[in-house]
DRENTORKOL-3810 file (N, C-alpha, C; in nm, 4 decimals):
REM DRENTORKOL-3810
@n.u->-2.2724; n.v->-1.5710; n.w->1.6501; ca.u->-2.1318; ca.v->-1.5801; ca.w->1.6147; c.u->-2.0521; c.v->-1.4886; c.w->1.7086
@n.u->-1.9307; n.v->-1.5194; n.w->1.7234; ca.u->-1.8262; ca.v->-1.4442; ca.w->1.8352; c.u->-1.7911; c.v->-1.3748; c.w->1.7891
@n.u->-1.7827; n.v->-1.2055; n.w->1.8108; ca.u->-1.7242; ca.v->-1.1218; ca.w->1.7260; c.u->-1.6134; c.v->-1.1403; c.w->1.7586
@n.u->-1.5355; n.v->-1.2093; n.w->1.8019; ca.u->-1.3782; ca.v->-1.1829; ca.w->1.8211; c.u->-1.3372; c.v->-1.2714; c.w->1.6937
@n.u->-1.4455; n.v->-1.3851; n.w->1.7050; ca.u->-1.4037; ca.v->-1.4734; ca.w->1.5964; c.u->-1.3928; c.v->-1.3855; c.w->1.4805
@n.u->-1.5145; n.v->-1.3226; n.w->1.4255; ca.u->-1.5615; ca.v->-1.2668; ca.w->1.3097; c.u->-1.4396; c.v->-1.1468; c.w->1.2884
@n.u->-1.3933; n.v->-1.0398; n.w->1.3993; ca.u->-1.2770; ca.v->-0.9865; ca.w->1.3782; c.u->-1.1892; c.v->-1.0525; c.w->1.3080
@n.u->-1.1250; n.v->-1.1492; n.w->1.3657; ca.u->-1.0291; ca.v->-1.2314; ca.w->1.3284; c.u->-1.0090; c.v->-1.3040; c.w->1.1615
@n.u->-1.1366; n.v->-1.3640; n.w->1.1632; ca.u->-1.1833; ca.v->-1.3845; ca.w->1.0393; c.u->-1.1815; c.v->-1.2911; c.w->0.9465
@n.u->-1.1940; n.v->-1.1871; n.w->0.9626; ca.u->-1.2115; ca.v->-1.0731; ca.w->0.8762; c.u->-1.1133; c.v->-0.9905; c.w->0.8206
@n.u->-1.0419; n.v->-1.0306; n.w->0.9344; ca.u->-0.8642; ca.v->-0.9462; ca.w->0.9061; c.u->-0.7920; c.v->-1.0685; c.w->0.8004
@n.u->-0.7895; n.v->-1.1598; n.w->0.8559; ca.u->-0.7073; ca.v->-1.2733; ca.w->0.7633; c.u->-0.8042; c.v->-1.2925; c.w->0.6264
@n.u->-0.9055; n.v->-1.2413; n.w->0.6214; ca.u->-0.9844; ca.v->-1.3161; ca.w->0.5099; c.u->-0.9709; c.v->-1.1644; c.w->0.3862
@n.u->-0.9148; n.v->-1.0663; n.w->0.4596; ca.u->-0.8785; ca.v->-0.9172; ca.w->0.3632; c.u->-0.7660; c.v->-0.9616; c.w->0.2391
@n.u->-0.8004; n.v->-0.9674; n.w->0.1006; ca.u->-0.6754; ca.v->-0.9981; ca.w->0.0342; c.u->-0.5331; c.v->-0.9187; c.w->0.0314
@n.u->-0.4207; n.v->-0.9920; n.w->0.0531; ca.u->-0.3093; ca.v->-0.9783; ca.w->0.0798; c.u->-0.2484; c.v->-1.0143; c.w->0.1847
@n.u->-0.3311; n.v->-0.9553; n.w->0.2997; ca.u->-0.3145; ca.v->-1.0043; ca.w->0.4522; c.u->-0.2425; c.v->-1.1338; c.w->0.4762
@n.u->-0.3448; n.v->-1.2722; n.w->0.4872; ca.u->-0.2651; ca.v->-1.3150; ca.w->0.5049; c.u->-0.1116; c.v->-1.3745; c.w->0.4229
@n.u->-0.0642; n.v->-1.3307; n.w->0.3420; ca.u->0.0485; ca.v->-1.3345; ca.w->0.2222; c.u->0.1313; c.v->-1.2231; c.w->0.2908
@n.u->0.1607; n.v->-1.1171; n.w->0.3610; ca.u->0.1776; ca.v->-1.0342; ca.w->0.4284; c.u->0.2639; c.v->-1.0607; c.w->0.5207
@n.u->0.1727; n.v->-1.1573; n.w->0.6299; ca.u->0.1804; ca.v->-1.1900; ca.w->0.7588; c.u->0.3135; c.v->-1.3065; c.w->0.7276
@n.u->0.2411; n.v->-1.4196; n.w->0.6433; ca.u->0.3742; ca.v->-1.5175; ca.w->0.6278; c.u->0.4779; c.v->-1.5114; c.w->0.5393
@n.u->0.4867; n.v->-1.3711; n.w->0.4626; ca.u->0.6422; ca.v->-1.3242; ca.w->0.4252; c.u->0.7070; c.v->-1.2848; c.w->0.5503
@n.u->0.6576; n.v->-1.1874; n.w->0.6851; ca.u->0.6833; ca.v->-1.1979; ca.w->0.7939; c.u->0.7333; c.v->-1.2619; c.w->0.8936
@n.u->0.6510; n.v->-1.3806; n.w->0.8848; ca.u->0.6873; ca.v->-1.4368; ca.w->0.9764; c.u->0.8900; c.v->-1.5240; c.w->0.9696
@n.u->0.8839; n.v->-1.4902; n.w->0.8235; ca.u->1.0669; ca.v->-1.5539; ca.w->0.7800; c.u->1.1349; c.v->-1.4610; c.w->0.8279
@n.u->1.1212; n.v->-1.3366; n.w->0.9468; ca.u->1.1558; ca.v->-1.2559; ca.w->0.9628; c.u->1.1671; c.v->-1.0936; c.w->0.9267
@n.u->1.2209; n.v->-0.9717; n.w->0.9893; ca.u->1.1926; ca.v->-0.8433; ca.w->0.9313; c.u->1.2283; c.v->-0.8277; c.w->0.8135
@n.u->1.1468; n.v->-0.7792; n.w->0.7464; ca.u->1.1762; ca.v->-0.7430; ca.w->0.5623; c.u->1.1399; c.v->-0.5754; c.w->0.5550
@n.u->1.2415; n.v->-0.5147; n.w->0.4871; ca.u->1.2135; ca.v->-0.3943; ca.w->0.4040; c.u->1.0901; c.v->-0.4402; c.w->0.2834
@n.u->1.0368; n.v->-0.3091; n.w->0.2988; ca.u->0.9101; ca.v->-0.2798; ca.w->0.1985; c.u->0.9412; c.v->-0.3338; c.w->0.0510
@n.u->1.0357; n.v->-0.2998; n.w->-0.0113; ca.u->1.0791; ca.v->-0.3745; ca.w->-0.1376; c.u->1.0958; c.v->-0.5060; c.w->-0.1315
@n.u->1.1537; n.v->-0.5591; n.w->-0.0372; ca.u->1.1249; ca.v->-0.7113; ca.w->-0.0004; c.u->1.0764; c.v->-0.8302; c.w->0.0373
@n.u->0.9367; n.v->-0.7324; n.w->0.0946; ca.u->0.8251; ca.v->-0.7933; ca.w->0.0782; c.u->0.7352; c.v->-0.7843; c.w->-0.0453
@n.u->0.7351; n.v->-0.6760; n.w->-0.1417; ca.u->0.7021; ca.v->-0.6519; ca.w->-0.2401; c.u->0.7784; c.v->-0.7359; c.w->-0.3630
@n.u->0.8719; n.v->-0.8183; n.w->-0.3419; ca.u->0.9507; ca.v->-0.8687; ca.w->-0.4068; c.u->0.8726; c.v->-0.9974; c.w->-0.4573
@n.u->0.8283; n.v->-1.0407; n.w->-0.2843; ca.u->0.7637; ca.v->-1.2264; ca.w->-0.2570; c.u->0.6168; c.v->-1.2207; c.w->-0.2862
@n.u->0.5211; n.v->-1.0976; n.w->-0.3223; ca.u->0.4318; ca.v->-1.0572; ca.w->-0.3622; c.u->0.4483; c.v->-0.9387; c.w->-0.4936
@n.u->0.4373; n.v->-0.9744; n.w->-0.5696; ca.u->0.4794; ca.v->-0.8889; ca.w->-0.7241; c.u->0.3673; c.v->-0.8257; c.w->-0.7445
@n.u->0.2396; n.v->-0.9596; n.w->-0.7300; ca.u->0.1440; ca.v->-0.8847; ca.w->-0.7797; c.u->0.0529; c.v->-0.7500; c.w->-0.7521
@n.u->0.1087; n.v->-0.7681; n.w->-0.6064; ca.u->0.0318; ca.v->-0.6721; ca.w->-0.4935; c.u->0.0768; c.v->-0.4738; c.w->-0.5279
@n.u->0.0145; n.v->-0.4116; n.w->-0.5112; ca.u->0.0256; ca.v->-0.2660; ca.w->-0.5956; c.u->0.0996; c.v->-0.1744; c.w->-0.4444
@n.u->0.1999; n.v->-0.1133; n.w->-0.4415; ca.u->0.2708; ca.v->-0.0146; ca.w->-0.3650; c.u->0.1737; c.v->0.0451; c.w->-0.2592
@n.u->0.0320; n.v->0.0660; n.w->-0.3550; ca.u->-0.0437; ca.v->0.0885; ca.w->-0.2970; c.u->-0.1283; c.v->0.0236; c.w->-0.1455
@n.u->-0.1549; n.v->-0.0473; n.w->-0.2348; ca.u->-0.2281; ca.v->-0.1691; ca.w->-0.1359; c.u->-0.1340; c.v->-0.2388; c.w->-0.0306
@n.u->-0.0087; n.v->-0.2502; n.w->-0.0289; ca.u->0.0774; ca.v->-0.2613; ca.w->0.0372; c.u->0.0976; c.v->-0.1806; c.w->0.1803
@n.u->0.1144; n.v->-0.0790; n.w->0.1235; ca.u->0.1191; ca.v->0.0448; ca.w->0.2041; c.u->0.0138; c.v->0.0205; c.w->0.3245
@n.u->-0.0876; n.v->0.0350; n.w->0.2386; ca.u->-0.1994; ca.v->0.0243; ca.w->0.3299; c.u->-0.2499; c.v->-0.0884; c.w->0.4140
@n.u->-0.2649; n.v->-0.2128; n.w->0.3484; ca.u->-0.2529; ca.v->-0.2954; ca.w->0.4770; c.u->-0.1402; c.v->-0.3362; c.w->0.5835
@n.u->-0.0057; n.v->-0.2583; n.w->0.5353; ca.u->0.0962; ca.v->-0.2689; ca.w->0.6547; c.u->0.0273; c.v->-0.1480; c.w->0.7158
@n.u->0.0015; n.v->0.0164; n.w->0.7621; ca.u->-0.0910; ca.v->0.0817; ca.w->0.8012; c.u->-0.1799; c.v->0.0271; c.w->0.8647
@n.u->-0.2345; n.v->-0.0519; n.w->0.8343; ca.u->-0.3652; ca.v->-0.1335; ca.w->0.9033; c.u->-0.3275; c.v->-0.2339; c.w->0.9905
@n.u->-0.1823; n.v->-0.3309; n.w->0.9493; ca.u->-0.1591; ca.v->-0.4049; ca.w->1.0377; c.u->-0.0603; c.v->-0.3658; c.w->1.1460
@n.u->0.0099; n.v->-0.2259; n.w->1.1395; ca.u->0.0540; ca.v->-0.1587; ca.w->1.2706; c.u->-0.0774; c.v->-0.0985; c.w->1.3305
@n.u->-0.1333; n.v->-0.0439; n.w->1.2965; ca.u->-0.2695; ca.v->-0.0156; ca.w->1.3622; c.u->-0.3106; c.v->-0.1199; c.w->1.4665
@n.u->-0.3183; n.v->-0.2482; n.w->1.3904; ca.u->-0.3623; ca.v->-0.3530; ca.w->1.4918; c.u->-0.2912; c.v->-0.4117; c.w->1.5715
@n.u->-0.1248; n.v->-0.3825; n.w->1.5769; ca.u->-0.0430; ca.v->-0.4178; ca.w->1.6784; c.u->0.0329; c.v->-0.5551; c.w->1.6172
@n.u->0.0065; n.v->-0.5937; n.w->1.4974; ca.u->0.0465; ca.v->-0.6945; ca.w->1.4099; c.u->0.1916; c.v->-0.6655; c.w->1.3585
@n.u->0.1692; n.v->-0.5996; n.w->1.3424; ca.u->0.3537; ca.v->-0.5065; ca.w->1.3073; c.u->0.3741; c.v->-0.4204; c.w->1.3692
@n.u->0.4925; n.v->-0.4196; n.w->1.3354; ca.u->0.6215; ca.v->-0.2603; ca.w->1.3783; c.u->0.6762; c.v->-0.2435; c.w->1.2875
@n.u->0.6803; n.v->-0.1042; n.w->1.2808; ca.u->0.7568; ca.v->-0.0401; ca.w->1.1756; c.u->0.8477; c.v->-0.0015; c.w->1.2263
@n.u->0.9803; n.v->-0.0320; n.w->1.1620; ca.u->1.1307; ca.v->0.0111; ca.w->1.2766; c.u->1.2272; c.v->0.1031; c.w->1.1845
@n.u->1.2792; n.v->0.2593; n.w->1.1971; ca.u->1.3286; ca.v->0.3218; ca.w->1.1055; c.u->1.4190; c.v->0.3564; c.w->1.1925
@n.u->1.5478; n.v->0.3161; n.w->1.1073; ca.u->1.7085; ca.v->0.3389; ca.w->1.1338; c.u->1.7612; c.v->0.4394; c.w->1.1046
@n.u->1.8115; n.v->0.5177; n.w->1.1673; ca.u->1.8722; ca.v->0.6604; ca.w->1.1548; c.u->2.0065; c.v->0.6222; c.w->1.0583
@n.u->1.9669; n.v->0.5091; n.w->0.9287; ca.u->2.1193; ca.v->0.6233; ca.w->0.8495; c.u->2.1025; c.v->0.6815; c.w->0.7429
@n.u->2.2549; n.v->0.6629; n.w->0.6710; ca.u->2.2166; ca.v->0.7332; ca.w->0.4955; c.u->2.2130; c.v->0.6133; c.w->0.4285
@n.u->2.1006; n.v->0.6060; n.w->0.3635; ca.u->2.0016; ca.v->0.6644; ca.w->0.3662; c.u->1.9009; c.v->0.5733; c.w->0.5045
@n.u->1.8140; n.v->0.6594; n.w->0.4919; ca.u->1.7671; ca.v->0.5875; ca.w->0.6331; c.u->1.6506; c.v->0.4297; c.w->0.5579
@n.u->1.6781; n.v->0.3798; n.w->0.6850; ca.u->1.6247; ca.v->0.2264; ca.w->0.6710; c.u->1.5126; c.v->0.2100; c.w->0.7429
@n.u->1.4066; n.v->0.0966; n.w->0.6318; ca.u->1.3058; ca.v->0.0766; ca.w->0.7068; c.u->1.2491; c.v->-0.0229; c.w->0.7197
@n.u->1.2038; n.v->-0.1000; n.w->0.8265; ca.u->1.2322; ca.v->-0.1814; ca.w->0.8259; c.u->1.0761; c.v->-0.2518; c.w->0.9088
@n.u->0.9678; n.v->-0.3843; n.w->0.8793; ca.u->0.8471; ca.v->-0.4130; ca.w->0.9380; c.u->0.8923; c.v->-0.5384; c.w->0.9819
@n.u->0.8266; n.v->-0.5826; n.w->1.0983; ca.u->0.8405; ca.v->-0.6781; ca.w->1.1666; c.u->0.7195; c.v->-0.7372; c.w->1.2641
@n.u->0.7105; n.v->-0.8481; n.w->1.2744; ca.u->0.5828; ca.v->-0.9080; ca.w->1.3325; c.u->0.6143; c.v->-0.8379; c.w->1.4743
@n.u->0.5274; n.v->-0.8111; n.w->1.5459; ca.u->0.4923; ca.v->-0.8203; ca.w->1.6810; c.u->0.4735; c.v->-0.9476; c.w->1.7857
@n.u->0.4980; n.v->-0.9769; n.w->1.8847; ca.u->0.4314; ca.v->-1.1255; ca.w->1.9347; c.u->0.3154; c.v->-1.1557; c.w->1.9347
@n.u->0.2066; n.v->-1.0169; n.w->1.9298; ca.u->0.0558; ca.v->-1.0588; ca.w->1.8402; c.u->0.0896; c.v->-1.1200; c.w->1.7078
@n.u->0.1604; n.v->-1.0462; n.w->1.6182; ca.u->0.1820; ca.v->-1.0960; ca.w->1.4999; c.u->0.2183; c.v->-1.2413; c.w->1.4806
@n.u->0.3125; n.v->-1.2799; n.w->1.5827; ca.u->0.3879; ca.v->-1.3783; ca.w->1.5194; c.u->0.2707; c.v->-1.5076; c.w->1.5941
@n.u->0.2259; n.v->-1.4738; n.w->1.6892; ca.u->0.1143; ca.v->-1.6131; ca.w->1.7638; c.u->0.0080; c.v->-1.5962; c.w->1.6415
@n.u->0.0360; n.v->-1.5243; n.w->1.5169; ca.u->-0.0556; ca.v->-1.5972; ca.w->1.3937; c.u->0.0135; c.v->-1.7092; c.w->1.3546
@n.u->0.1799; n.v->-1.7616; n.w->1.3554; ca.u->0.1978; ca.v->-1.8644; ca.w->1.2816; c.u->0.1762; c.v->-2.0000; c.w->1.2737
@n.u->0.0980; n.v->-2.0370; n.w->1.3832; ca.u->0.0030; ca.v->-2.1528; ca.w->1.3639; c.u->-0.0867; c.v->-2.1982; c.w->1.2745
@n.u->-0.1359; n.v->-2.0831; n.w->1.2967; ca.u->-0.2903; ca.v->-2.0116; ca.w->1.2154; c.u->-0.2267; c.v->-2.0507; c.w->1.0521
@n.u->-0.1448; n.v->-1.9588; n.w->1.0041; ca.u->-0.1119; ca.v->-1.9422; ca.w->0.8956; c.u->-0.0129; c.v->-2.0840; c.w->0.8412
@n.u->0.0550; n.v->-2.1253; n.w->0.9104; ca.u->0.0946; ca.v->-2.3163; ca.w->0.8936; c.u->-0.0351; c.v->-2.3672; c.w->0.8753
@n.u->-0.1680; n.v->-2.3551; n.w->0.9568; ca.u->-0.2493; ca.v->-2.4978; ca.w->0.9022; c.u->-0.3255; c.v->-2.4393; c.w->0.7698
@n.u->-0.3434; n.v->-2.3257; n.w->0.7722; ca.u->-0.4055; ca.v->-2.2579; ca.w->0.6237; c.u->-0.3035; c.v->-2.3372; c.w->0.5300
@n.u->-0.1549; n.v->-2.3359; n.w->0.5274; ca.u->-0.0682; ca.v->-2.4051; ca.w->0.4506; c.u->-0.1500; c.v->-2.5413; c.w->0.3960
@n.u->-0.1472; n.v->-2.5997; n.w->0.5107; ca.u->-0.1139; ca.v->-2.7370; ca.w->0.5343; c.u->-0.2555; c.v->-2.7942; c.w->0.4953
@n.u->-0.3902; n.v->-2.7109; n.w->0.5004; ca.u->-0.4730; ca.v->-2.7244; ca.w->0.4733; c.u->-0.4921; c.v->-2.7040; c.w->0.3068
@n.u->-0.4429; n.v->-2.6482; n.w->0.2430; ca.u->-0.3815; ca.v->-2.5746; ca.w->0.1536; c.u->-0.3300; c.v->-2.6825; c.w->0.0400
@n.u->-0.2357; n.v->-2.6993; n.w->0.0972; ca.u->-0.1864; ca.v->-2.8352; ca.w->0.0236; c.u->-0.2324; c.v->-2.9516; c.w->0.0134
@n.u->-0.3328; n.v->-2.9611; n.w->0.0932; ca.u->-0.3503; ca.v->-3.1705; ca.w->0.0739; c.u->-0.4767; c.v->-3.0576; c.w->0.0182
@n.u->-0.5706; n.v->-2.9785; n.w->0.0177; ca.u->-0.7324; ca.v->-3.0190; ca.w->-0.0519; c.u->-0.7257; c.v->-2.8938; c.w->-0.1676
@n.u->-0.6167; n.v->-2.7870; n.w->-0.2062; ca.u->-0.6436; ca.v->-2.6891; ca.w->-0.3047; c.u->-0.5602; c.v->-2.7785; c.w->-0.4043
END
């Protein structure tokens, strides 16, 4: 097996991830607002796989100097060349789940 594959596989197959990625991809969302389109997901766990997915160059975290200050995650162009990926998971999604 290809570990690049198995990387790959492994990141999208982490729960939340990909749910993450395609609140994202509708553009930059504050942390509450992605937490909004995912309820179930814990502050916690949140936290941490955005952490994990700036780590991997999947996001940016962008913080605005005001009052109060703003913060703000956004796909990367690594990030966003997932939305193929994450359309046929859809699409796959819908005609056989």
């Amino acid at each position: 097996m290809c570990p690049r594959y198995e990387a790959a596989a492994d990141l999208l197959g982490k729960k939340w991830t990909g749910r993450i990625i395609r609140v994202l991809l509708g553009g930059p969302k504050r942390f509450k607002d992605i937490k909004e389109q995912i309820p179930e997901m814990s502050d916690k766990m949140l936290t941490d796989r955005m952490k994990e997915l700036e780590a991997l160059g999947i996001v940016v975290r962008q913080v605005y100097p005001e009052m109060p200050v703003r913060i703000e995650y956004e796909l990367t162009p690594k990030g966003r060349d997932l939305k193929p990926v994450i359309e046929s998971i859809q699409h796959w999604g819908e005609q056989w789940m």
